[in-house]
C-alpha positions in Angstrom: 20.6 2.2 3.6 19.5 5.4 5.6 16.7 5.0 7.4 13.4 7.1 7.0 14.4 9.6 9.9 17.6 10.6 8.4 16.1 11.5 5.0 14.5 14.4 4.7 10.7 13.3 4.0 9.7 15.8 1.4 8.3 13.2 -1.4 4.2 12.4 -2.1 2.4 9.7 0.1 3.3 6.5 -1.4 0.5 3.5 -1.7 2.2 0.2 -2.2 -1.0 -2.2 -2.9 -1.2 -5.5 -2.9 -1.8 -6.6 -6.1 -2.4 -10.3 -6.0 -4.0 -13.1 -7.8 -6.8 -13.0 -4.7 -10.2 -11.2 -5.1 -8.6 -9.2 -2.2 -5.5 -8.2 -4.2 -7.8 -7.0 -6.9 -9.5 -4.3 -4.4 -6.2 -3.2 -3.0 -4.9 -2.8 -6.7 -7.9 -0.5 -7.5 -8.4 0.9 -4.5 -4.8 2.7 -4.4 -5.6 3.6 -8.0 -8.4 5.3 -7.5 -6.3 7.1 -4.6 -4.1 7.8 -6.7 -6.4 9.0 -9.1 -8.3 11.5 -6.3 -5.3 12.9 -5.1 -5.0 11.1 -1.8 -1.3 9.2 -2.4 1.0 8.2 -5.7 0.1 3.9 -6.0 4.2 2.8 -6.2 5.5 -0.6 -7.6 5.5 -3.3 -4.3 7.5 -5.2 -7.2 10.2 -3.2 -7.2 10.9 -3.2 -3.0 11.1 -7.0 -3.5 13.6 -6.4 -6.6 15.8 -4.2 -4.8 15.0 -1.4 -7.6 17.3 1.6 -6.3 14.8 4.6 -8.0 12.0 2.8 -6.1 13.6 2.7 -2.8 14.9 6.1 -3.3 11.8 7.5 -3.6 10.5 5.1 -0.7 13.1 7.1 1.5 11.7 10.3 0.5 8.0 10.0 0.8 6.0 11.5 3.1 4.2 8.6 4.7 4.3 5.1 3.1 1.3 3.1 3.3 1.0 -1.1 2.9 -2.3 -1.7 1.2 -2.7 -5.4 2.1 -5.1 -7.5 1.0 -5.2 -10.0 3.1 -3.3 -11.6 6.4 0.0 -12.9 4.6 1.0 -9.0 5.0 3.0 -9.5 1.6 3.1 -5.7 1.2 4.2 -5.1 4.8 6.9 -8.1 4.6 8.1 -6.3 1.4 8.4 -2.9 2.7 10.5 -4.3 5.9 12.4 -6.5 4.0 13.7 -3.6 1.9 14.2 -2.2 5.2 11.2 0.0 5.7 9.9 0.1 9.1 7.5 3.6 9.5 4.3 2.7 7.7 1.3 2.6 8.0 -0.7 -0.8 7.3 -4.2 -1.2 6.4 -5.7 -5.0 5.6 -8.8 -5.1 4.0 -9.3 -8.6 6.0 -9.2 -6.1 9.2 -13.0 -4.5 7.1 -14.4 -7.8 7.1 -13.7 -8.5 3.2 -12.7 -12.3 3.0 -10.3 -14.1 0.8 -12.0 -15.7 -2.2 -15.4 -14.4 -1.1 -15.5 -10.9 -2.2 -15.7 -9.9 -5.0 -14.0 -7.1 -6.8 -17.2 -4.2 -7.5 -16.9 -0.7 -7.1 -18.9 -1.0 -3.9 -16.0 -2.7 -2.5 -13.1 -0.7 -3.5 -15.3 2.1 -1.8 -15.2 0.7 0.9 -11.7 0.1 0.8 -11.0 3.5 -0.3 -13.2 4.8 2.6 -10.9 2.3 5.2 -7.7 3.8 3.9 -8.5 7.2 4.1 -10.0 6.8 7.7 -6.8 4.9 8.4 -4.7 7.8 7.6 -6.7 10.4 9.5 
């Protein structure tokens, strides 16, 4: 597999989310859609680093910037990505904003937030 630096990086900004059972999932799952939806990154499938999926990774190589949208401090986004052999990401935990496991719950006041973290992550 070629790493990131060999590739030419041409492809979107792609937003891998946790997407777990956890109230904290929940936000990273919306939060990278509603990126998605204003223009600020394409949400990918974390599924498919873990499965290997050659398209997925493909694209992976390509992107511009790849960004792990963990929930919380398992880093199962970030642990996918390097396990598919990703190293050059950029992580962002919503943990790291103060939003805690099982206690927050998933409101559009929230994903704001998380939204706002990402975007001031990236800048």
């Amino acid at each position: 597999m070629a790493e990131k630096d060999e590739v030419c990086t041409t492809g979107p900004q792609l937003i891998f989310p946790c997407s777990g059972a956890a109230d904290v999932g929940a936000i990273a799952d919306q939060a990278a859609r509603k990126l998605t939806r204003d223009g600020g990154g394409k949400m990918f499938c974390t599924a498919g680093l873990g499965g290997k999926v050659e398209p997925i990774l493909k694209a992976t190589r390509s992107a511009s910037r790849i960004v792990a949208l963990d929930g919380c401090s398992l880093d199962c986004v970030k642990l996918s990505l390097e396990e598919a052999g990703f190293s050059d990401y950029v992580q962002v935990r919503l943990t790291d904003l103060g939003m805690e496991k099982g206690k927050t719950p998933v409101t559009e006041e929230n994903i704001a937030k998380a939204v706002g973290f990402v975007q001031e992550k990236l800048h």
